[in-house]
C-alpha positions as CSV (number, residue, x, y, z in Angstrom):
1,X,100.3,86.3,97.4
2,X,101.9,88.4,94.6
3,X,105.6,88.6,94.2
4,X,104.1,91.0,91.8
5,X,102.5,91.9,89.9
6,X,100.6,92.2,90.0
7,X,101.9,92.1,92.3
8,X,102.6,92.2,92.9
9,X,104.4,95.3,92.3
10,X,105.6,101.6,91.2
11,X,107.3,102.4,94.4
12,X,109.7,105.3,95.0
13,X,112.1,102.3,94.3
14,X,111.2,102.0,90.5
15,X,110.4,106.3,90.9
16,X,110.4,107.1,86.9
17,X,108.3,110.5,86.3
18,X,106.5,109.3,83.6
19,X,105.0,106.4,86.8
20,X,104.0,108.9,89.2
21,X,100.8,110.5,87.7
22,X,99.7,106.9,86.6
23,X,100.5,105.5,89.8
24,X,98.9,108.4,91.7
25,X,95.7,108.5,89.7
26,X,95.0,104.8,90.0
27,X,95.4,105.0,93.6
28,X,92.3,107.6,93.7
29,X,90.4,105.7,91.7
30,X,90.8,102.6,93.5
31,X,90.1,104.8,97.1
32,X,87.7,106.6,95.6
33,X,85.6,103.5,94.3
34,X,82.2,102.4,96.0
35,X,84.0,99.3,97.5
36,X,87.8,100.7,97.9
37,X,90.5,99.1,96.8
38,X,94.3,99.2,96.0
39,X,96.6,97.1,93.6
40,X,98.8,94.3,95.5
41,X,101.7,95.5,93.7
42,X,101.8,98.3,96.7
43,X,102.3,95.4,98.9
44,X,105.9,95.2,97.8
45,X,108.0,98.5,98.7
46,X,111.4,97.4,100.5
47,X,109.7,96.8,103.5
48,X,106.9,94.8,102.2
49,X,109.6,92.7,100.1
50,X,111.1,91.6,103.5
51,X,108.1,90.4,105.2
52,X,107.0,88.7,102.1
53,X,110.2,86.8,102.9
54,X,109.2,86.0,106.5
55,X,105.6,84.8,105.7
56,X,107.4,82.1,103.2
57,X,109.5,81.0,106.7
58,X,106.1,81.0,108.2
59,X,104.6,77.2,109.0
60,X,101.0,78.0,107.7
61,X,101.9,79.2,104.6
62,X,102.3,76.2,102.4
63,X,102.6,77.2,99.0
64,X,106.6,78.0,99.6
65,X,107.5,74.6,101.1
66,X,105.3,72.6,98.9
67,X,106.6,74.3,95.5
68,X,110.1,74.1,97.2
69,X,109.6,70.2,97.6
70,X,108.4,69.9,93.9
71,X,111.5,71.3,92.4
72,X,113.7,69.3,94.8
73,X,112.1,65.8,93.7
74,X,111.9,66.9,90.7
75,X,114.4,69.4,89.4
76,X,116.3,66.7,87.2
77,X,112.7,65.9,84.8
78,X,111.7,69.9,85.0
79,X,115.3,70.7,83.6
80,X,114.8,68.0,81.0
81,X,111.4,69.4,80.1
82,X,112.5,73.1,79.8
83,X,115.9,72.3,78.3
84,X,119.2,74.2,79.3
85,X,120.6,77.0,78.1
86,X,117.7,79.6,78.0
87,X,117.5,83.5,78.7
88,X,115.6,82.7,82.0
89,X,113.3,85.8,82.6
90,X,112.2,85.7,86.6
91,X,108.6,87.3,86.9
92,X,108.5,88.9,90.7
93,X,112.0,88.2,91.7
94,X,112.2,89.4,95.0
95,X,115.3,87.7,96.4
96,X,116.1,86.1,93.3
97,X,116.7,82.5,95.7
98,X,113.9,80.2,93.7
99,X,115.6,81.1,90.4
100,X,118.8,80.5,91.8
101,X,118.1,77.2,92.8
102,X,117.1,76.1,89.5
103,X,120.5,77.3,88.4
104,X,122.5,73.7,88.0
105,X,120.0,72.3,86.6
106,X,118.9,75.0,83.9
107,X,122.4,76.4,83.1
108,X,120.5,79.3,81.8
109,X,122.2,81.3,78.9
110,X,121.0,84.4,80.6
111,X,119.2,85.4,83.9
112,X,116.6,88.6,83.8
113,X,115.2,89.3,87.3
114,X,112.3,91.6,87.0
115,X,110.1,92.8,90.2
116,X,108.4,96.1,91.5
117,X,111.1,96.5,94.5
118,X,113.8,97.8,92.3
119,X,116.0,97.9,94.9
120,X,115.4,94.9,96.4
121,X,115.8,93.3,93.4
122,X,119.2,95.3,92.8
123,X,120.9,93.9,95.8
124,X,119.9,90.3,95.3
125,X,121.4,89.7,91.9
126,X,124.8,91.5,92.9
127,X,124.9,88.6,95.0
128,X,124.2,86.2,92.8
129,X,127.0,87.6,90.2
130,X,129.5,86.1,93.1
131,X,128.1,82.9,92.9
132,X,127.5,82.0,89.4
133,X,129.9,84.4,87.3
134,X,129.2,82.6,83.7
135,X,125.9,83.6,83.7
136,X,124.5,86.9,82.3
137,X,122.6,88.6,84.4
138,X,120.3,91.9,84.5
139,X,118.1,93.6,86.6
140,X,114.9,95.6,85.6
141,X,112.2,97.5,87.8
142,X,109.3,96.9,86.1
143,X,105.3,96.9,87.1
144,X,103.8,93.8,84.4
145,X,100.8,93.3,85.8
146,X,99.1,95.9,83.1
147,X,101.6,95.6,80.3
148,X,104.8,94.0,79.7
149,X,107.1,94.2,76.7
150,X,111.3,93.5,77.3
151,X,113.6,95.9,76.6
152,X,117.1,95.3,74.2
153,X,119.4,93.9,76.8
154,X,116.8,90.7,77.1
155,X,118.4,88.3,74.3
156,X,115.4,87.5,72.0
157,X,115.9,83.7,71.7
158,X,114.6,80.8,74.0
159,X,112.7,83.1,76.1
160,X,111.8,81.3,79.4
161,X,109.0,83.2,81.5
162,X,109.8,81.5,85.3
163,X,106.4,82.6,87.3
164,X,106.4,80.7,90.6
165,X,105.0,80.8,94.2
166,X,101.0,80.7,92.3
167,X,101.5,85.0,91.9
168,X,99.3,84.2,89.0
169,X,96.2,83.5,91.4
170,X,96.1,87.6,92.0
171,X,94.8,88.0,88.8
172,X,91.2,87.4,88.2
173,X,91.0,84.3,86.0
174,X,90.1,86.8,82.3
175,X,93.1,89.1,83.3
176,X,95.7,86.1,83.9
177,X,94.2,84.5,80.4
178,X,95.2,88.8,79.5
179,X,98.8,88.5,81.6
180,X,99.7,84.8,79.9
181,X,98.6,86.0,76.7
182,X,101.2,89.3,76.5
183,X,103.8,86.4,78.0
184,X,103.4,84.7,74.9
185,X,103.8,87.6,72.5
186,X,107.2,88.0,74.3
187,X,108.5,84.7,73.9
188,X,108.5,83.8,70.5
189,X,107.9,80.6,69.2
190,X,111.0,78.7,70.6
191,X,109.7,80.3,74.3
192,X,107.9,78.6,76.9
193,X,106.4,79.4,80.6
194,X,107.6,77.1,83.8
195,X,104.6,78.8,86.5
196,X,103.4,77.2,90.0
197,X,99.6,77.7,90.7
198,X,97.9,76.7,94.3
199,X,95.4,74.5,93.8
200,X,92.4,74.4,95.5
201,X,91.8,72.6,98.9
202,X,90.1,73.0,102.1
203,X,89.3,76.7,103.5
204,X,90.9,75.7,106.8
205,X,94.2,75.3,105.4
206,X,93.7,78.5,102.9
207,X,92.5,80.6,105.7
208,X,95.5,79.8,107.5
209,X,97.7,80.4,105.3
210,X,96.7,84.5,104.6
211,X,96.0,84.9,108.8
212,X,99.0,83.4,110.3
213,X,99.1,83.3,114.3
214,X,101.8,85.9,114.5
215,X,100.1,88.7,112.4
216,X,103.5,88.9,109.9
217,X,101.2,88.4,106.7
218,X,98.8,91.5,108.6
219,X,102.1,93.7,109.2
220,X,102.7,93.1,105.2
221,X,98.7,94.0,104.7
222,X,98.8,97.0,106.9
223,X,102.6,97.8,105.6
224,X,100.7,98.9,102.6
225,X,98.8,101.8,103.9
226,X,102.8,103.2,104.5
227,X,103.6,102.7,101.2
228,X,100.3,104.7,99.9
229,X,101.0,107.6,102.6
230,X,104.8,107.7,101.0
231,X,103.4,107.7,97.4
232,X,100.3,110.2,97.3
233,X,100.9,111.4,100.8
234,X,98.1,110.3,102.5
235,X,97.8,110.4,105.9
236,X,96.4,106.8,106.7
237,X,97.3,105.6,110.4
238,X,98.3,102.4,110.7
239,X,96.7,101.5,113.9
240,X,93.2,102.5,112.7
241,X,93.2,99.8,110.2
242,X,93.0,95.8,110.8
243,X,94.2,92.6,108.5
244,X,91.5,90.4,107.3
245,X,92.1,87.4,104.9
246,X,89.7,84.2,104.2
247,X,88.7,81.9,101.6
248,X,85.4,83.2,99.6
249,X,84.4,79.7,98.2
250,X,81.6,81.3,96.4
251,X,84.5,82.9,94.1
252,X,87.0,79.9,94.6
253,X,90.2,82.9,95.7
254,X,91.4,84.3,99.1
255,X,90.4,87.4,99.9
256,X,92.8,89.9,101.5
257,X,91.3,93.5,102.9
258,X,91.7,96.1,105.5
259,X,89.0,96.6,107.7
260,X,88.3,100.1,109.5
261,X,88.6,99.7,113.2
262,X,86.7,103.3,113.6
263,X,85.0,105.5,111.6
264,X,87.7,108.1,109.8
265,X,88.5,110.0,107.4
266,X,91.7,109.9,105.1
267,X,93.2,112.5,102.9
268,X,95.9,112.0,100.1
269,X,96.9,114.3,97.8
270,X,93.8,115.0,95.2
271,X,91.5,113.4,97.5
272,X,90.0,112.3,101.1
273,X,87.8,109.7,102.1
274,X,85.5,109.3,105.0
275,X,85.3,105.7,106.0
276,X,83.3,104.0,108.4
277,X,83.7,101.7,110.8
278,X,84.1,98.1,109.3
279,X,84.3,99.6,105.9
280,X,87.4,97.7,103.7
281,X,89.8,98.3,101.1
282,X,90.2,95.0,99.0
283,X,94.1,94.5,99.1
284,X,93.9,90.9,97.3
285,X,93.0,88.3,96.0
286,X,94.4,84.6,95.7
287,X,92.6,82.3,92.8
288,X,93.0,78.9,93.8
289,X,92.7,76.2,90.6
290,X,91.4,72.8,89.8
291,X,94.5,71.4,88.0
292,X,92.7,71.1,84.5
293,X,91.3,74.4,84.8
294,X,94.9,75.8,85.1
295,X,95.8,73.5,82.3
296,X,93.0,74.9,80.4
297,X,93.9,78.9,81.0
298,X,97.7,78.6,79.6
299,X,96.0,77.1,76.3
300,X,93.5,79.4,75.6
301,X,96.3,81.6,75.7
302,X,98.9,80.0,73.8
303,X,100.7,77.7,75.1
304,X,100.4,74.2,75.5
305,X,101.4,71.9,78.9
306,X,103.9,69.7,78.2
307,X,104.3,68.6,82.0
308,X,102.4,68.9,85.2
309,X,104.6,68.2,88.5
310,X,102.4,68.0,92.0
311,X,103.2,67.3,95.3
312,X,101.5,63.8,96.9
313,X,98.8,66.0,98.2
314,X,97.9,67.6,95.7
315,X,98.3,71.1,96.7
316,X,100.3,72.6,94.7
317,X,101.5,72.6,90.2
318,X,104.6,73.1,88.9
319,X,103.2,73.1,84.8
320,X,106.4,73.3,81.9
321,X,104.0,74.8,79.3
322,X,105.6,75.6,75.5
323,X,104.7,78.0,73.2
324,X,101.8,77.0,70.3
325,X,103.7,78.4,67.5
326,X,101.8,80.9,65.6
């Protein structure tokens, strides 16, 4: 799942003017399209944010443990392949707490926490300021998923891009090679990438993972039909609507999408929408990679893999990747 981008991610919490007619018009087009659809980023309002925090607690979601477990066995060698002392520029924040973690063993120069959930985002790094004083620290509210350059305030040198928890898998495989490629523009040639991806595996574990038992990852699906009604007032009901999430082997990604429990019809501001029952808005998707397929992406858009940490079942990448110097 995005911690987006895409996306997961702009709200009312990032609410600049010049956002709202972009926002609102890519919201009709993507409800107005033959198969509907709507951006993951609008998974992650406030609300959205805190359940994305519950489904890492949940015990079918893997990717958060097994990442977790990679960094704990072996922070010491990532530290030593990324080198200390960088401006460490955290893609999807949300609590800040992965980055955080890292923080002994990267000493990093400067920390730049950047997610959708501006507010979210906010409080997390004032409490990190307690914690770990010596280290700069800003916040930005910012949607990358389309375009991405770094204000001022980010220093320029040792740019390194921290993109974990496989939020790259939301992103077709042409528009991550797209995503990785604007990374690199941004990090100069003494920059460098430190990203988890999922790999792939069996479709009974994947399928768990995005349809948990308790329905928390379907209250952060169906949390995103509140966020569109705030947004473009739209007049979506909740209980009309259903979570469904599964592997699609055929495209190698999890699918998420909301599924019509009756036929209805939908109005926003601009536009409406008759939708019948069983019809679905696409909400996601989750690429899963073969490890040199993932290898293969961050070269064709420049930058080259210096080390590849995996846990024993091979689930999940941890990939150090530096910059091919132009």
């Amino acid at each position: 799942m995005i911690n987006p981008m895409l996306t997961s991610c702009t709200p009312e919490d990032v609410a600049a003017p010049r956002q709202s007619a972009h926002e609102a018009d890519e919201l009709h087009t993507g409800l107005q399209a033959p198969d509907a659809w709507i951006s993951p980023k609008y998974l992650y309002d406030a609300l959205g944010s805190k359940l994305f925090e519950a489904i890492c607690e949940l015990p079918e979601y893997y990717p958060t443990r097994t990442e977790a477990s990679i960094f704990e066995r072996y922070g010491a060698e990532i530290a030593r392949s990324a080198g200390t002392g960088a401006t460490l520029i955290d893609l999807g924040a949300g609590n800040c707490a992965k980055a955080a973690g890292l923080f002994p063993l990267l000493q990093p120069a400067q920390y730049v926490a950047i997610d959708i959930s501006t507010d979210f985002v906010h409080d997390a790094l004032a409490r990190l300021r307690q914690r770990f004083p010596q280290i700069a620290m800003e916040a930005l509210g910012m949607d990358f998923s389309s375009s991405f350059e770094l204000p001022p305030q980010v220093n320029a040198g040792r740019r390194l891009f921290f993109y974990p928890g496989s939020s790259i898998g939301n992103f077709t495989p042409d528009e991550a090679q797209g995503f990785l490629t604007r990374l690199r523009a941004q990090c100069g040639n003494d920059g460098g990438v430190l990203i988890g991806i999922d790999l792939a595996k069996d479709a009974a574990t994947l399928d768990a993972a995005y349809d948990d038992a308790l329905g928390v990852t379907a209250a952060f699906n169906l949390n995103l039909l509140r966020h569109v009604n705030r947004l473009i007032d739209g007049d979506f009901d909740i209980r009309g609507w259903q979570h469904r999430g599964a592997y699609n082997a055929a495209m190698g990604r999890i699918e998420m999408h909301l599924e019509a429990r009756s036929a209805q019809t939908v109005h926003w501001r601009g536009g409406e929408r008759r939708f019948q029952a069983g019809e679905r808005i696409h909400t996601e998707n989750s690429y899963k990679y073969q490890q040199a397929d993932a290898i293969g992406l961050l070269e064709r858009s420049g930058f080259e893999a210096t080390r590849v940490w995996t846990d024993p079942q091979r689930w999940f990448a941890v990939i150090h990747a530096q910059a091919i110097a132009s």
